[in-house]
Phi, psi and omega in degrees: 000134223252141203268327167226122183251139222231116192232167168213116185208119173065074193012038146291151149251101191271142176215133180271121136323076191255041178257079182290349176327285181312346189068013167083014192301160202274149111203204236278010180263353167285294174309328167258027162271353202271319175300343187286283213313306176340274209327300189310317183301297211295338171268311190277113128003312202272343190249116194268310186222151165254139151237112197282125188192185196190147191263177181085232205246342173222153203264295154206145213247343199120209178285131165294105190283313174291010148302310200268154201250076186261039195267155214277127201096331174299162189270125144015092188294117160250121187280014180267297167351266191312331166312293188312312169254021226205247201306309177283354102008300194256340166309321216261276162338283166327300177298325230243333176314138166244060115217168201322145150230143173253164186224137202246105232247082179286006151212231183272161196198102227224164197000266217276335168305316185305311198285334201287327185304300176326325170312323189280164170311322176209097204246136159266141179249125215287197148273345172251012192292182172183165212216112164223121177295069151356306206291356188273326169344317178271334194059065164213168205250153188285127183252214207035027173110003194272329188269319162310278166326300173313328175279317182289337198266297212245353154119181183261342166296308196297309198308311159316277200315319173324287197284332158270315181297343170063021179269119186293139179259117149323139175298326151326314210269305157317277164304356160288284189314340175106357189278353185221181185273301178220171171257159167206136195293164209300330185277037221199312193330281178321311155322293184299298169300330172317277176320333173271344199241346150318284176340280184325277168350296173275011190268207185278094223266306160002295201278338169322275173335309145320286197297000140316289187291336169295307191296302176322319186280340206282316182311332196221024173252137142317164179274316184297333182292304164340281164292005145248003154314278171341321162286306168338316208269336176264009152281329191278307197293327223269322187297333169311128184289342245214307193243019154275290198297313219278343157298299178303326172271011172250325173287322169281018167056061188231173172269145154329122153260084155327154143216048155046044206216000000 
């Protein structure tokens, strides 16, 4: 049975986390089912949105810890490696995709699982779901994107405690800081994120993409750099057949047929 599993329907790309044994921990045969799906997403036209979820009782816990060999006499770990070709690879990806990804988040979601979600665009949470920067346990620092995200999302007072105390957040608790988008009880989740990343899908993919990139870039731009990202970027948008549809269907008072172009 294969650890991530990757369908496509009504230009969703759905891709499942699938070791629930494991609680979903990443390692490197996950990873390269993941870099596969990115690619695919980022090439096929037909494919509009992502959607990220994982099956069992967690959503993902991290690194599979029981790979590594840490037993008295063993060589030396160097965790830059598995960064390097692994985690900051697929962080990296995710952001640079130009289009939405939602994430759908149904347990627990523990170090670097914590960051993959945060990573994604739009994230839902089951209500029992829950978020712990895991790495100080370990005496390690939070990666995948984790010392980048916790300040900008939730400040830098909050970010600190995440990250030294390592105290698990409700997925409530979360969505209050600001770190996800919204929460829903749990039987509601799938149905919902399905329905959020369908929306997208059928929405100005074009236009997605941009405004992905304007928001991003808006963390390390001056505001003149901002507004004239901002211009480039609605010229480049203005040019679209997606906002060519979407003027003609606001005159003619109708909904949009997008085709994400």
């Amino acid at each position: 049975m294969t650890s991530v599993l990757v369908s496509v329907a009504a230009g969703v790309e759905t891709i499942t986390l699938n070791r629930p044994e494991k609680l979903n921990a990443l390692n490197p045969e996950m990873h390269q089912l993941l870099r596969g799906a990115l690619e695919r997403a980022a090439d096929e036209p037909a494919i509009r949105a992502v959607l990220l979820t994982a099956t069992g009782r967690g959503f993902c816990t991290g690194q599979d810890l029981s790979e590594r060999d840490v037993r008295p006499g063993a060589p030396p770990i160097d965790l830059s490696v598995s960064l390097g070709n692994h985690y900051n690879p697929l962080v990296r990806r995710m952001r640079a995709l130009p289009k939405p990804i939602v994430c759908a988040v149904n347990g627990v979601a523990a170090g670097a699982g914590a960051n993959l979600a945060l990573a994604c665009d739009i994230v839902v949470a089951a209500r029992s779901a829950s978020f712990v920067q895991a790495f100080s346990k370990l005496g390690l620092v939070p990666d995948a994107g984790g010392t980048y995200f916790l300040p900008r999302l939730a400040g830098m007072a909050r970010a600190m405690g995440l990250a030294l105390l390592a105290e698990t957040l409700s997925a409530e608790q979360a969505a209050q800081w600001g770190l996800i988008w919204k929460v829903v009880d749990d039987a509601q989740l799938a149905g919902e994120a399905r329905a959020l990343a369908e929306t997208l899908a059928a929405g100005p993919t074009k236009g997605y993409g941009l405004t992905k990139r304007a928001l991003l870039a808006s963390a390390t731009n001056t505001l003149d750099a901002q507004l004239d990202l901002e211009r480039d970027l609605q010229r480049e948008a203005g040019l679209s057949d997606d906002y060519r549809e979407g003027v003609t269907a606001f005159n003619e008072k109708r909904a949009p047929r997008f085709k994400g172009r």
